[in-house]
C-alpha positions in Angstrom: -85.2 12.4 -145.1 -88.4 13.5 -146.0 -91.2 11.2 -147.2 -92.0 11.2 -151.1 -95.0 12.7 -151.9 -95.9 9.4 -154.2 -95.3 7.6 -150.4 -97.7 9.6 -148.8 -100.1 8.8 -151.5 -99.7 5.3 -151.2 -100.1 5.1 -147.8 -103.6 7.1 -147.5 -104.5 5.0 -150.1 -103.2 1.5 -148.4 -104.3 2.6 -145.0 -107.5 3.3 -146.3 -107.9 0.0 -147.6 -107.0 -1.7 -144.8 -109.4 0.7 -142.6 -112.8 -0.3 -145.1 -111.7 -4.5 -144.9 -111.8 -3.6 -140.9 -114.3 -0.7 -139.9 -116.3 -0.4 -142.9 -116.8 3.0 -144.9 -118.7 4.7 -142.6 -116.3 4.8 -140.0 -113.2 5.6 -142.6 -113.1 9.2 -142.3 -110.2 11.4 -143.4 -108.8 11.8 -140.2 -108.2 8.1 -139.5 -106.7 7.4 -142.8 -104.2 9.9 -141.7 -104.2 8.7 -138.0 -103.3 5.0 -140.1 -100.6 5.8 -142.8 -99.1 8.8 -140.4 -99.6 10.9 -143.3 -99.5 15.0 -143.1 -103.1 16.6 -143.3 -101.9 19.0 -145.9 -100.8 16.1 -148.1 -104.9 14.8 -148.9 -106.3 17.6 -151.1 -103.4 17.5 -152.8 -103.1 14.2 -153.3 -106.9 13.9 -153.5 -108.4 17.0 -154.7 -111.8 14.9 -154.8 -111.3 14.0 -151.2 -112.7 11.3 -149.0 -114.6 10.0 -151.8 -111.5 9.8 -154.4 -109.7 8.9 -151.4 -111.9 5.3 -151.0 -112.7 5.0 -154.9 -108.9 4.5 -155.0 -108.5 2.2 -152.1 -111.2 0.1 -153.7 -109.3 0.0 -157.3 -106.4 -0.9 -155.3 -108.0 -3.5 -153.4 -110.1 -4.8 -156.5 -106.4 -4.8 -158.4 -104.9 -6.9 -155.9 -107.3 -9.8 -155.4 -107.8 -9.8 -159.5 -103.7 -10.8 -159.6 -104.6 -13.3 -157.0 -107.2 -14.9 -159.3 -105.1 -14.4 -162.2 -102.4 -16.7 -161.0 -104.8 -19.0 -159.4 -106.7 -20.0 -162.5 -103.0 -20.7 -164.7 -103.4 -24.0 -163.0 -104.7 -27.1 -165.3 -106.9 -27.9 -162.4 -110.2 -25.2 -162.3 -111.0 -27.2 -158.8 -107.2 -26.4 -157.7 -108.0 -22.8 -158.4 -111.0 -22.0 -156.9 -110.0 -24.0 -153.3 -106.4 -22.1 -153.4 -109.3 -18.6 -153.7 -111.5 -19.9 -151.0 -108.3 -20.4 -149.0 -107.1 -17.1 -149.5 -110.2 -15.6 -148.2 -109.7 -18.2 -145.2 -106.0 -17.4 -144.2 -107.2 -13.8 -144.3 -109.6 -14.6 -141.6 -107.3 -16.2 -139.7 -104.7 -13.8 -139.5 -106.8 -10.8 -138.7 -108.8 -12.4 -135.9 -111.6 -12.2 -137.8 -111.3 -8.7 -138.5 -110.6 -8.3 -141.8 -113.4 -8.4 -144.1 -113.8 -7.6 -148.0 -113.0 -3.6 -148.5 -115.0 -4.2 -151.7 -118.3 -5.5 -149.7 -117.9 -2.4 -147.2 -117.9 0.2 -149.8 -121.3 -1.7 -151.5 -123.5 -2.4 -148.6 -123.3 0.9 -147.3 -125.6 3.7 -148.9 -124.0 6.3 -150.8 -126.4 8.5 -152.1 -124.1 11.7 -152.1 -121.2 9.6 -154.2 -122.9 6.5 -156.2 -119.7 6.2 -158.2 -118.4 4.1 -155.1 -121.1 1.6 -155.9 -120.2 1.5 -159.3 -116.3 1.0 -158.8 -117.7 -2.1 -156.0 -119.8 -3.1 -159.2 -116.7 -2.9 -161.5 -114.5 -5.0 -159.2 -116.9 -7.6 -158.8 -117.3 -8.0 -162.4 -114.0 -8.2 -163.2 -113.1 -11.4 -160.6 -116.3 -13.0 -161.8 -115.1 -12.5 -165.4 -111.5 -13.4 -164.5 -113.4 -16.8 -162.7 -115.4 -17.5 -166.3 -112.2 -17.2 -168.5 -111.3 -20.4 -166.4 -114.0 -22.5 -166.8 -114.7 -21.6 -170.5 -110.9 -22.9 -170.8 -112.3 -26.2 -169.6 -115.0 -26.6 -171.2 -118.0 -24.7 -170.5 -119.9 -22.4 -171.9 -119.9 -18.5 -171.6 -122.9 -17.9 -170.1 -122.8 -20.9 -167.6 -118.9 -19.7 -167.0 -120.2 -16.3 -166.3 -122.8 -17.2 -163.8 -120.5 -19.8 -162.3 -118.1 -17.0 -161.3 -120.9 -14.8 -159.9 -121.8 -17.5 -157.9 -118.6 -18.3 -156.3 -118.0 -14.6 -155.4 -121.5 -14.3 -153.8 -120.3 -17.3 -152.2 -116.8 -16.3 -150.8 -118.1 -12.9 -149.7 -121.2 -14.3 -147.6 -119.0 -16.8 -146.4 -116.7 -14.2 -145.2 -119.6 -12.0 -143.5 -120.5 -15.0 -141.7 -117.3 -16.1 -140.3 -116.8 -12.5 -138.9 -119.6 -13.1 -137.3 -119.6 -16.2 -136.0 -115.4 -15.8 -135.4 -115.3 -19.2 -136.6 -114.0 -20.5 -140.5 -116.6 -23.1 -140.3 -118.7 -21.1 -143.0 -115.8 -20.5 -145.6 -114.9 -24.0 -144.9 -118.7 -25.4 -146.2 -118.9 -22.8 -148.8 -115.1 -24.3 -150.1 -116.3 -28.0 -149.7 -120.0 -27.3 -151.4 -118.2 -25.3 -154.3 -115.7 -27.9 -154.8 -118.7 -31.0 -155.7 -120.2 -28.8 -157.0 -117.4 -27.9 -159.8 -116.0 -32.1 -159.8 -119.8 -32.4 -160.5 -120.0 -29.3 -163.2 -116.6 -30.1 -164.7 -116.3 -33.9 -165.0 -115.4 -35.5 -168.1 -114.8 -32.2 -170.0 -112.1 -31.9 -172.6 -108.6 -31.3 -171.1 -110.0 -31.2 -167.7 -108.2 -33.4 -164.9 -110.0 -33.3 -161.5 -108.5 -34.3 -158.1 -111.2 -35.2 -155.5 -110.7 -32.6 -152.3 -108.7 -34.3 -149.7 
């Protein structure tokens, strides 16, 4: 039995993700995506009529979507501390499991210059908003206020994805690791003694 044509869109779009997290969007051309998901070439203009460029906006909703749920469920917890370690982790495990090879698909679409398609910029943009916000809803539940919440969150993302740059680098978790540990006194310090707010010191 034939493929679905919804499957073959889903894969180029999986693949592709998967492809910017390890090569970066330079190197993500067509052909790999389809060399990746095992896709048929006739299947991307129709699935993609705007092409490569469609083709990585939608891997970078995709990817954007997915580590949004992750925060979502991670800052349900009573403990903002919990939640932000358990997000550091993520990024950690990651690491791990990829060798070091998998990086953020977000970061790989915004570092790299896209004059001929700046909408890929402002999808990165987008995505990066929207965990910072998610990360502010968290600590306004505890206490804080909006602005401080919103900065908070930018913070910890710029931290998380330089941490992760790093340990690519390096091939070692040992940044992630002092990014985690710094973030996490820095929030008991932050979030002490707020209303509703019960802390437990990092083991």
């Amino acid at each position: 039995m034939s493929p679905r044509k919804s499957d073959s869109r889903d894969r180029m779009i999986v693949s592709t993700a998967v492809l910017l997290r390890e090569h970066g969007a330079s190197a993500t051309s067509i052909d790999h995506v389809l060399a990746h998901s095992g896709a048929p070439r006739g299947s991307v203009y129709h699935h993609f009529p705007g092409g490569r460029t469609q083709l990585i906006g939608e891997a970078v909703t995709l990817a954007g979507d997915f580590i949004a749920g992750l925060i979502d469920t991670a800052v349900r917890t009573d403990d903002p501390v919990e939640a932000v370690d358990a997000f550091f982790a993520l990024w950690r495990d990651r690491l791990v499991d990829s060798d070091f090879r998998a990086g953020c698909p977000i970061v790989a679409v915004a570092v790299e210059t896209n004059d001929d398609a700046p909408q890929l910029a402002r999808s990165a943009a987008a995505v990066f908003a929207r965990w910072r916000d998610a990360l502010a809803v968290l600590f306004v539940r505890h206490g804080l206020t909006e602005e401080r919440s919103r900065r908070l969150g930018a913070f910890i993302i710029a931290a998380v994805e330089g941490a992760v740059i790093m340990c690519r680098a390096e091939q070692s978790t040992a940044p992630i690791e002092a990014a985690a540990a710094e973030i996490h006194d820095l929030l008991l310090c932050t979030l002490r003694d707020r209303p509703g707010t019960e802390l437990q010191p990092r083991p």
